[in-house]
DRENKEKOL-610137 format. One line per field, with one value per residue (C-alpha): residue number from 0; x, y, z. Coordinates in nm, 3 decimals. Layout:
N
num = NUM, ...
xx = X, ...
yy = Y, ...
zz = Z, ...
This chain:
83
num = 0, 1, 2, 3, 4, 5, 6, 7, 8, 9, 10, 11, 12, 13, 14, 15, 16, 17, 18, 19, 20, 21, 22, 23, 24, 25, 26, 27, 28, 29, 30, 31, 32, 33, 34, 35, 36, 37, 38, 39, 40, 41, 42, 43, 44, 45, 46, 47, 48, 49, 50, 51, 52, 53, 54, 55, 56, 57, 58, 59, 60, 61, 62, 63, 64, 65, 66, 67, 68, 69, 70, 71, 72, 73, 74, 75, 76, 77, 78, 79, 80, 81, 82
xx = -5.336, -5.012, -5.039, -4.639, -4.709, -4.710, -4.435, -4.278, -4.432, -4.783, -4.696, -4.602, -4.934, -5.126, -5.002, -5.066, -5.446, -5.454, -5.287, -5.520, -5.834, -5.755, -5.674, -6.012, -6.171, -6.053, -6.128, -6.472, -6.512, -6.372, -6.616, -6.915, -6.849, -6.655, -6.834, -6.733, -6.318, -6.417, -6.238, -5.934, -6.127, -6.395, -6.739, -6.938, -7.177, -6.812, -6.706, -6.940, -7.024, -6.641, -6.718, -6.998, -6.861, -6.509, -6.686, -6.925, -6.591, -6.405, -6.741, -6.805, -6.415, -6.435, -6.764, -6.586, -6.317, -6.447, -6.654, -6.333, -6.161, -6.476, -6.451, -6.072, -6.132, -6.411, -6.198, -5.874, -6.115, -6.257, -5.888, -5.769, -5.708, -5.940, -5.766
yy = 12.435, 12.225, 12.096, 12.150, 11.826, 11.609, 11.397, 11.391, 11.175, 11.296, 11.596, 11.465, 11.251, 11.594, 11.772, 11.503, 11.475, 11.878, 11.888, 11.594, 11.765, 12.051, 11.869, 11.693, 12.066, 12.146, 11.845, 11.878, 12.195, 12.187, 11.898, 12.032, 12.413, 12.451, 12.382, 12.648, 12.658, 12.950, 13.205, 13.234, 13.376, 13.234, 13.366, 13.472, 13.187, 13.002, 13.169, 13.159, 12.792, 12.750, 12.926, 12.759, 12.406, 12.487, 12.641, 12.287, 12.119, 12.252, 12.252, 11.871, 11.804, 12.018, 11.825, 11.505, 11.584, 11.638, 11.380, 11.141, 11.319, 11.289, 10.931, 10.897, 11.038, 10.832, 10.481, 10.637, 10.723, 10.363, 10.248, 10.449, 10.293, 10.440, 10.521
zz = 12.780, 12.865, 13.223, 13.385, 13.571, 13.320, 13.227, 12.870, 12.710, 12.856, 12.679, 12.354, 12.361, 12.428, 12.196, 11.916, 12.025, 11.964, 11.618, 11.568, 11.676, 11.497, 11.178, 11.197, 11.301, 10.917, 10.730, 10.881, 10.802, 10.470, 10.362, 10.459, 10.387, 10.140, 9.768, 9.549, 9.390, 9.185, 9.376, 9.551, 9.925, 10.115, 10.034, 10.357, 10.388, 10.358, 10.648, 10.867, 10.810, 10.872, 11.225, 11.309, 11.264, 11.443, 11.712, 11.727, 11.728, 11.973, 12.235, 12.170, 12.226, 12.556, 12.691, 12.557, 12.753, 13.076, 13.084, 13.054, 13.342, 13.585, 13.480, 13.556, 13.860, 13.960, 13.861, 14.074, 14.387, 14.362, 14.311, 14.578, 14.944, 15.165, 15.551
C-alpha cells in the first residue's frame, strides 16, 4: 500500500509503522492466544483465536487510520488560502 508520491523518507517512515503494526499484531496475538507449549503446531482454538485477533488488529489500525487522514485534511483545508 506504498503511495509513489511520497518522498523517501515518507516511505521509510511507512514502512516502519507496518513492520511495527504487524509486530504488535503478533505479540498481541501471541499473549492472549497462545497458552499451551506442548506441541510443536497450533491447536484449532489457537488458530482461530490467532485470526480473530489479527483480523481485530488490522480493522482498528484501518479505522485509526482514516480517521487521522480526515483530520489532516481538515487542518490543511483550514490552513489552506482560500481565493
Amino acid at each position: 500500500m506504498f503511495n509513489p508520491n511520497l518522498t523517501q523518507r515518507h516511505l521509510e517512515i511507512q514502512a516502519k509503522e507496518n513492520i511495527d503494526m504487524y509486530n504488535e499484531i503478533v505479540e498481541t496475538a501471541f499473549k492472549k492466544c497462545i497458552r499451551h507449549f506442548d506441541s510443536n503446531e497450533l491447536s484449532e482454538v489457537e488458530q482461530d483465536c490467532i485470526t480473530k485477533a489479527a483480523q481485530k488488529m488490522i480493522e482498528t489500525m484501518q479505522k485509526t487510520s482514516m480517521v487521522f487522514a480526515e483530520n489532516k485534511n481538515i487542518v490543511f483545508q483550514q490552513n489552506t488560502p482560500s481565493k
